[in-house]
C-alpha positions in Angstrom: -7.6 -18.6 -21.1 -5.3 -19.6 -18.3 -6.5 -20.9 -14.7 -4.7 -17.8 -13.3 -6.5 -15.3 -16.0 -9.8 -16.6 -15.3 -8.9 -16.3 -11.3 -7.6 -13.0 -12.4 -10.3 -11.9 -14.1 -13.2 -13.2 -11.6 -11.8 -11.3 -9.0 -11.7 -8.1 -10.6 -15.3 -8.3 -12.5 -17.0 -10.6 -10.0 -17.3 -7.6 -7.3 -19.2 -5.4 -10.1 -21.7 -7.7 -10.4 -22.9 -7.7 -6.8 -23.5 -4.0 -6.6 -27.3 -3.3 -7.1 -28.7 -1.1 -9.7 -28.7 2.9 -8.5 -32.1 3.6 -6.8 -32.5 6.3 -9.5 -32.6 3.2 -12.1 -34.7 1.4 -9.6 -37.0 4.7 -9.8 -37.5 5.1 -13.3 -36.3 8.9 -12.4 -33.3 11.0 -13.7 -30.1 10.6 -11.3 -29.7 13.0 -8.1 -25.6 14.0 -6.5 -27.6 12.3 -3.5 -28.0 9.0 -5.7 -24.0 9.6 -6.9 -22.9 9.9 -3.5 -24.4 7.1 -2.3 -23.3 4.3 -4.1 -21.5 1.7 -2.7 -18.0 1.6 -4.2 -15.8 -1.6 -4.9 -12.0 -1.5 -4.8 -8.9 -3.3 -3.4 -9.2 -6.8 -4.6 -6.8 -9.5 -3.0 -6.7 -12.8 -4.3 -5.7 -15.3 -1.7 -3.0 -17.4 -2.1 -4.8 -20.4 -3.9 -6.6 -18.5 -6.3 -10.0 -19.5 -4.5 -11.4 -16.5 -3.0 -10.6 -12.3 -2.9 -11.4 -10.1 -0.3 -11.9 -6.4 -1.3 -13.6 -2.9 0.4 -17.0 -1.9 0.1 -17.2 1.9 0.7 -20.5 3.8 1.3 -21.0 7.3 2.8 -23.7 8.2 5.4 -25.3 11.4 3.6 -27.1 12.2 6.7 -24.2 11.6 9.0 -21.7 12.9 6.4 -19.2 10.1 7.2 -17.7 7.3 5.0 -17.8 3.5 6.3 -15.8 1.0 4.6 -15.7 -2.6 5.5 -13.8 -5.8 4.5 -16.1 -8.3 2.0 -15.0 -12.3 1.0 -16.6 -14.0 -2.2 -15.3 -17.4 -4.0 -14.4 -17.1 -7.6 -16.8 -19.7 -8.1 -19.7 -17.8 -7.3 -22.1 -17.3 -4.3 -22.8 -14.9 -1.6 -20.2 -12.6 -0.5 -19.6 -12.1 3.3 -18.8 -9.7 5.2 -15.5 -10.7 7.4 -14.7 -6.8 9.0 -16.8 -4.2 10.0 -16.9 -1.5 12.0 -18.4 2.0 12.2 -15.0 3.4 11.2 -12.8 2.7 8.4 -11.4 -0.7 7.5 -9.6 -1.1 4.3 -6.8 -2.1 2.9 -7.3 -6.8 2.8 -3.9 -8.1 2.4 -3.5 -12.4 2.6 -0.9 -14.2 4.6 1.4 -15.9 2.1 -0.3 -19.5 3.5 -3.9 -18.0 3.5 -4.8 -18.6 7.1 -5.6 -14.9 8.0 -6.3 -11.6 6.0 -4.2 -8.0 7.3 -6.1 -4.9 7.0 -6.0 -1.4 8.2 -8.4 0.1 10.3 -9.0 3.2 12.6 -11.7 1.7 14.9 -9.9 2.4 17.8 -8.2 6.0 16.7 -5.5 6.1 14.7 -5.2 3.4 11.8 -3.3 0.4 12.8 -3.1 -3.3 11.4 -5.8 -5.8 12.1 -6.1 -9.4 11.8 -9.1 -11.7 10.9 -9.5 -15.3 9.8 -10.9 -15.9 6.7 -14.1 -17.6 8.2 -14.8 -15.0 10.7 -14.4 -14.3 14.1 -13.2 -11.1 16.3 -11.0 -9.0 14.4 -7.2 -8.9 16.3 -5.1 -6.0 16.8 -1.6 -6.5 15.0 0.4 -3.0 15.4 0.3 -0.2 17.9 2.5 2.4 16.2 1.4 6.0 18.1 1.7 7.9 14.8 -0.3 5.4 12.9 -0.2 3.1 10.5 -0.1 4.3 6.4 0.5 1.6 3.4 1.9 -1.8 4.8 3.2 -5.0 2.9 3.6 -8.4 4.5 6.8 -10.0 3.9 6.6 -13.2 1.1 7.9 -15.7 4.0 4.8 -14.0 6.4 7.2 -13.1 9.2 7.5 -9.7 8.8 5.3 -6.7 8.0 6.8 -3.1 6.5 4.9 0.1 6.9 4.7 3.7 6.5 4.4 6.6 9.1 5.9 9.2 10.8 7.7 9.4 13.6 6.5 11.2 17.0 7.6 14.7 17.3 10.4 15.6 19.4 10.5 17.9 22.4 12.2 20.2 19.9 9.9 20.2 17.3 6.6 21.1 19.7 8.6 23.7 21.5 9.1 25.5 17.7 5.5 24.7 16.7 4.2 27.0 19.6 6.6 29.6 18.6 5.9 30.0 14.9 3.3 27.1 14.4 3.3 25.2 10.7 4.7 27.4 7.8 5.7 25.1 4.7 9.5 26.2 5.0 12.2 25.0 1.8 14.8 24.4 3.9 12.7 23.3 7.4 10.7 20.8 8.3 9.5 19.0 11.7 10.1 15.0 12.5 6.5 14.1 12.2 6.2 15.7 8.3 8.6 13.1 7.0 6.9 9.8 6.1 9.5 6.7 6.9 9.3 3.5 6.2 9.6 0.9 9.3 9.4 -3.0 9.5 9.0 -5.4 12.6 8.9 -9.0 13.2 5.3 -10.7 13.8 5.5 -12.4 16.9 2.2 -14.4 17.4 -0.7 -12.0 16.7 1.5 -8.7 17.4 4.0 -7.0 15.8 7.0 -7.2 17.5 10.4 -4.5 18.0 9.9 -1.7 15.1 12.8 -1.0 13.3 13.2 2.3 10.8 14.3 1.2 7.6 14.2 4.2 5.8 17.1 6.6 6.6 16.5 10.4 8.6 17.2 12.1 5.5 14.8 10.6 2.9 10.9 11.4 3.1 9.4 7.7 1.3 7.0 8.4 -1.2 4.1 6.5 1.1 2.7 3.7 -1.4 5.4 2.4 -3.0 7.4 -0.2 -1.6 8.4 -3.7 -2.1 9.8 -6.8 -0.1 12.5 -8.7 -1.4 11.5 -12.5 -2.6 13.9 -13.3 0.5 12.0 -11.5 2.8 15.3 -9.6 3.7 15.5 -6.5 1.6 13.1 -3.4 0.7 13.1 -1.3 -1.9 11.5 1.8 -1.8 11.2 5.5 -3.6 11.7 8.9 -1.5 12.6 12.3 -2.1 15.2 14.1 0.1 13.1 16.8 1.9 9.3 16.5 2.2 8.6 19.9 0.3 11.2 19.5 -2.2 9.5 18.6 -5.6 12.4 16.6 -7.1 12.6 13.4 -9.4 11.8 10.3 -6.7 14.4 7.5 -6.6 14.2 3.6 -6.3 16.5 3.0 -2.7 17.3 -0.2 -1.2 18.0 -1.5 2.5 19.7 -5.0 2.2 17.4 -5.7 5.8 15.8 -3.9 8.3 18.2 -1.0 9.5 20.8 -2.0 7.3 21.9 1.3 5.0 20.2 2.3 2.4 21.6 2.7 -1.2 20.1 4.3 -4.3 19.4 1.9 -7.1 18.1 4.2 -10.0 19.0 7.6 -11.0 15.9 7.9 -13.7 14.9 11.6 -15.1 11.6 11.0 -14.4 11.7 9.5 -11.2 10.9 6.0 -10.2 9.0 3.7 -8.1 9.4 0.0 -7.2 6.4 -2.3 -8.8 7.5 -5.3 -7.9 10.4 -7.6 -6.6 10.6 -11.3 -7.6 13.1 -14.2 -8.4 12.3 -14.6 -11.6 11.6 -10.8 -13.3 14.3 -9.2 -10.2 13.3 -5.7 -9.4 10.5 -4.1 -11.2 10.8 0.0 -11.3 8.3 2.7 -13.2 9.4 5.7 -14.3 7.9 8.6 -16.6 10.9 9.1 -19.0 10.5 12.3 -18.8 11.2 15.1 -16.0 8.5 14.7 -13.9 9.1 14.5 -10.5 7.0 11.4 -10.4 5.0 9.1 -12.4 1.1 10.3 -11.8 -0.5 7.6 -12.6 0.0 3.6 -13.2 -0.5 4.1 -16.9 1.9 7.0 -16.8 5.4 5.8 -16.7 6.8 2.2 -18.5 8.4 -0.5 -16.9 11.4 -0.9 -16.3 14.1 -3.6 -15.1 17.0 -3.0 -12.4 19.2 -5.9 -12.6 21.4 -5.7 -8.8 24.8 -7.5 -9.2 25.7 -10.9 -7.2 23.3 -13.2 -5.5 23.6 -10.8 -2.2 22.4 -8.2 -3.6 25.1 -6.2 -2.0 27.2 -5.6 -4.9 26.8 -2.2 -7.2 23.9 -1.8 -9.7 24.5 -2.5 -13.2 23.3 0.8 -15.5 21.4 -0.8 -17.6 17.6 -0.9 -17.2 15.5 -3.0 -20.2 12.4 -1.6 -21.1 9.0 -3.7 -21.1 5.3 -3.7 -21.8 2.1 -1.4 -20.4 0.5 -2.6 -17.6 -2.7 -4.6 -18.0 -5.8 -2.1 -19.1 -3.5 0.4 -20.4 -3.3 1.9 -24.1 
């Protein structure tokens, strides 16, 4: 087995391992919904960049409080205690490294409305990164570090809360207001805060929220929207050469598609059904699939041809 497997694979079971046997077991008595409920759960492993450590989320809910608290957690791959490196009585999910390793991104609502945080790997106070008003949803940091792309909405315009009093929230075909459409927006991180917000993700596309990808040049985006919010139509692959530059759609797939990955080496990774769903519904669900982009640039047309590859890892 490979260094990178073994890192790989660490990551993923290591966290298992660490959460105690259900009180039930502990008991010697049959399991409870109370006893269900209240396990801790494990999820959102990031390996950092030198294969040493992963930060993931330990979720538990507060039966009596009925709330869910959800912190940040570090452990080496070699072994040892875990620590705990964010926590607050809200949620904090999310761990995403710096491409050098010298801080870990997450998403938290401890002050309202979920925005990006900062935190060094050895501890320390947690640092506000954005301040977006209509909150933060899925975010990627760029590969070269300097740039961060996230979903939201924008803020509703004086048009838009004038018609909401009139007729309130109907889920209309053909009408929609600003703040239903998710968009997808990138800034520049300048010192510990993001810096001028710029929509990448034109007024007429609503992004399908977790799936988007940074360019290896830390230029482009890719990214998978419908054209209407409440239109259930087959999502496309688009792509933005850079932050407000236009967008241009990249697959035309008749089960929809969504961006997996972007690298030097494999180009642009898509999923799609291959069938006529509007979207894939799962990560087992659709195949991989490769969209090769003409000239270095990326600005030239796409070449229709797509080359088909293997499941993802775990499934059958």
């Amino acid at each position: 087995m490979s260094r990178a497997s073994a890192v790989l694979w660490a990551a993923l079971l290591m966290p298992l391992l660490l959460i105690p046997a259900p009180v039930a077991a502990q008991a010697g008595r049959p399991m409870t919904v109370d006893d269900v409920l209240g396990r801790r759960l494990i999820g959102a492993p990031a390996i950092s960049p030198d294969g040493r450590q992963v930060a993931y989320v330990v979720n538990q809910r507060d039966l009596e409080r009925s709330l869910s608290d959800s912190d940040i957690w570090l452990a080496s791959v070699e072994g040892g205690s875990p620590v705990r490196v964010a926590q607050s009585d809200k949620s904090d999910d999310d761990p995403q490294w710096a491409p050098d390793g010298s801080w870990l991104a997450f998403r938290s609502s401890r002050a309202g409305r979920a925005q990006i945080y900062g935190i060094r790997p050895a501890g320390g106070e947690a640092w506000q990164v954005s301040d977006w008003p209509q909150g933060v949803g899925q975010f990627r940091i760029s590969p070269n570090g300097k740039w961060i792309a996230f979903t939201s909405s924008a803020a509703p315009t004086e048009a838009d809360k004038a018609l909401e009093k009139i007729r309130g929230r109907p889920i209309v075909w053909d009408s929609s207001y600003t703040d239903q459409w998710t968009r997808l927006w990138a800034a520049p991180i300048e010192g510990r805060k993001l810096g001028k917000v710029i929509q990448v993700s034109p007024d007429t596309l609503h992004v399908d929220a977790g799936y988007f990808e940074w360019a290896p040049d830390s230029r482009g985006l890719a990214f998978c929207a419908n054209p209407s919010p409440f239109t259930v139509l087959t999502v496309q692959v688009f792509v933005a050469d850079a932050p407000g530059a236009a967008t241009r759609r990249v697959t035309k797939m008749g089960g929809g598609a969504q961006p997996v990955s972007w690298t030097e080496a494999a180009g642009l990774l898509v999923r799609s059904t291959d069938s006529e769903s509007p979207r894939p519904t799962s990560r087992c669900s659709g195949s991989p699939w490769t969209v090769v982009l003409r000239s270095p640039s990326r600005r030239g047309s796409m070449i229709n041809r797509v080359s088909s590859g293997p499941r993802p890892i775990g499934c059958t």
